[in-house]
Structure formats: C-alpha cells, structure tokens
ZATI-790335 format. One record per residue (C-alpha): residue number from 0; x, y, z. Coordinates in nm, 3 decimals, always signed. Last residue first. Layout:
<pts>
+-----+---------+---------+---------+
: num :      px :      py :      pz :
+-----+---------+---------+---------+
: NUM :       X :       Y :       Z :
...
+-----+---------+---------+---------+
</pts>
This chain:
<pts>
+-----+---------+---------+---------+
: num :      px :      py :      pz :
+-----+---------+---------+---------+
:  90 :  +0.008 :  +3.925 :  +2.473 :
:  89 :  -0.008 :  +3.668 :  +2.747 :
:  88 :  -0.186 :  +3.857 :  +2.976 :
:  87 :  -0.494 :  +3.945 :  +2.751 :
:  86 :  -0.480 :  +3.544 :  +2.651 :
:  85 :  -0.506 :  +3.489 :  +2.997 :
:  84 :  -0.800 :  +3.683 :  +3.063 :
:  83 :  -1.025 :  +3.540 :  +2.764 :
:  82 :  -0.887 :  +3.225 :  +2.922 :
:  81 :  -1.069 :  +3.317 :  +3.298 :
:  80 :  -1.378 :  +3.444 :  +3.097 :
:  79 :  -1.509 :  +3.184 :  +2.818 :
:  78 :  -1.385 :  +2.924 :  +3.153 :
:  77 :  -1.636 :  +3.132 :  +3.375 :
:  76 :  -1.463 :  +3.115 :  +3.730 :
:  75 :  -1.658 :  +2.867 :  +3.924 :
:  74 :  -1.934 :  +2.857 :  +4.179 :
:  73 :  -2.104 :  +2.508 :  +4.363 :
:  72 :  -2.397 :  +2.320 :  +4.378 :
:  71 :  -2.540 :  +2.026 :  +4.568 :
:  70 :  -2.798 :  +2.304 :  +4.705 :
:  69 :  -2.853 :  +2.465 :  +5.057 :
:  68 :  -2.637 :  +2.766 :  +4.969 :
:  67 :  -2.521 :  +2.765 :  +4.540 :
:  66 :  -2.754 :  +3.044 :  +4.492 :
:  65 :  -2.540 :  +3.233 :  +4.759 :
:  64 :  -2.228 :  +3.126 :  +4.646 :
:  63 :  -2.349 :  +3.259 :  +4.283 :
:  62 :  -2.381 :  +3.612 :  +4.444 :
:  61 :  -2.056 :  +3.584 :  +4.660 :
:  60 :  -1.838 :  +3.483 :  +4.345 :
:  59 :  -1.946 :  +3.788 :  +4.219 :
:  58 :  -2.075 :  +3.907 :  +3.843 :
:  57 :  -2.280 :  +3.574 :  +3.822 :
:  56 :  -2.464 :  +3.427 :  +3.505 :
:  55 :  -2.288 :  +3.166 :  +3.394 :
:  54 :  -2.558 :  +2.889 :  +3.467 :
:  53 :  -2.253 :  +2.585 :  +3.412 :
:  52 :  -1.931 :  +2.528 :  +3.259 :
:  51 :  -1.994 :  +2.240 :  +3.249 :
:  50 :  -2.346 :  +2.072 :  +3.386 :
:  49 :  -2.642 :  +2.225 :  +3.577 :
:  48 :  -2.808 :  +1.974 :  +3.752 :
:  47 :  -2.510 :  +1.801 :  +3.858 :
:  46 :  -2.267 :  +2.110 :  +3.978 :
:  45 :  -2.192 :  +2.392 :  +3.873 :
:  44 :  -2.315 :  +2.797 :  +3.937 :
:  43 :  -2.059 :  +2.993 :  +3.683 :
:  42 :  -1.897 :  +3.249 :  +3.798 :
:  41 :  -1.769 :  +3.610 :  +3.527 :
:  40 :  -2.072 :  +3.600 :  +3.336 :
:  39 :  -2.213 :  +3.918 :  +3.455 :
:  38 :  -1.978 :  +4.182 :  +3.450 :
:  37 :  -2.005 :  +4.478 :  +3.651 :
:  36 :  -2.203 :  +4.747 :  +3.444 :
:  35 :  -2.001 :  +5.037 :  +3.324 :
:  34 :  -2.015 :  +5.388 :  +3.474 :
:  33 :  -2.122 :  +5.678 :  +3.321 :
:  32 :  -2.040 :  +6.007 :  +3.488 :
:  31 :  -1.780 :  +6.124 :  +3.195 :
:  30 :  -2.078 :  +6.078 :  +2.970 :
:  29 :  -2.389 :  +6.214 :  +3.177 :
:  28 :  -2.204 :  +6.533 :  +3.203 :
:  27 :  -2.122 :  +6.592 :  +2.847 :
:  26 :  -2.531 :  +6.519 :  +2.777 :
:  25 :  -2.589 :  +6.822 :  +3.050 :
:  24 :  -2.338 :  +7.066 :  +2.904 :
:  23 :  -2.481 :  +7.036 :  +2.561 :
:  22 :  -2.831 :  +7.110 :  +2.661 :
:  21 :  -3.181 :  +6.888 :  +2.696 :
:  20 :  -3.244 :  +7.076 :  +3.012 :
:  19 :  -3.285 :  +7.412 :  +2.854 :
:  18 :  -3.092 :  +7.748 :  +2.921 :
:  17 :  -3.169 :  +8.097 :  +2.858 :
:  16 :  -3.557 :  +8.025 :  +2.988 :
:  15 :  -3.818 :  +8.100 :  +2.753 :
:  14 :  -4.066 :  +8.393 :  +2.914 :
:  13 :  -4.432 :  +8.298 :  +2.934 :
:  12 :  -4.333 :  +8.431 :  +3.313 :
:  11 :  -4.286 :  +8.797 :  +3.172 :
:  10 :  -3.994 :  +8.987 :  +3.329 :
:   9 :  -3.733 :  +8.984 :  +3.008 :
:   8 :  -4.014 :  +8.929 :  +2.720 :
:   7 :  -4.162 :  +9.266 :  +2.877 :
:   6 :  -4.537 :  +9.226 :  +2.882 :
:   5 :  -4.766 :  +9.322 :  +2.606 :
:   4 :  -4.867 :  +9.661 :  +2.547 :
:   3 :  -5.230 :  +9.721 :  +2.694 :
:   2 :  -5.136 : +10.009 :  +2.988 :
:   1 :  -5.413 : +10.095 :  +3.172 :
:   0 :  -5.537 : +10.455 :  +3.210 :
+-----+---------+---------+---------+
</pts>
C-alpha cells in the first residue's frame, strides 16, 4: 500500500530554505565592504584648446598625462580641489 500523505516539510525539496539571500546579514556585509569611488575631478587636462582650469575630469595625474601624450596639452591639480584642500588644512 502506498503512502498518499504529503511529504515531510523538513526533507521535501518544495521546502523554503531557513535563510534567504535578500537577509540582514548579507545587506550588513555589502556596507562595511563598500568602497568609495576615487575622485574624478582631482587633474585638469590644460592647455589651448581647453582653457582654465580645464577638462577636469581625471582621478590620476597618470590618466590625464596620458590624454595629454602627443597633444599641446598638459595636467593640473583641479583649482575647485587643491583650495577645497587648503581650506580643510587651514581650519
């Protein structure tokens, strides 16, 4: 004779896992592992073509050296950045 009772909640695969993905535990993890985004209007690209303080949109003076190659360009620190710095230091 067959047994027609439904399946243990405990061994049957339709079974709800304890945990879920969306849970407290994960969404405290992904906080303390955030990390920032470098700043990315700390050099300026100057030079003719693009006036004072320039295209601003460089978080390393090697990135914006390396738009600057092969052009009459050059980098500089973001003026909005370098006295936004000062005026931290000065305080």
């Amino acid at each position: 004779m067959q047994d027609h009772s439904p399946p243990d909640r405990r061994t049957s695969c339709y079974a709800r896992p304890d945990h879920t993905f969306g849970s407290d535990l994960t969404a405290a993890s992904r906080v303390h592992s955030y990390t920032p985004p470098a700043r990315q209007d700390v050099y300026c690209l100057q030079g003719r073509a693009w006036g004072y303080p320039g295209n601003c949109q460089f978080s390393t003076y090697s990135q914006c050296m390396a738009t600057a190659s092969g052009t009459y360009a050059y980098c500089g620190i973001n003026p909005m950045y370098a006295f936004e710095r000062q005026g931290r230091q000065l305080r």
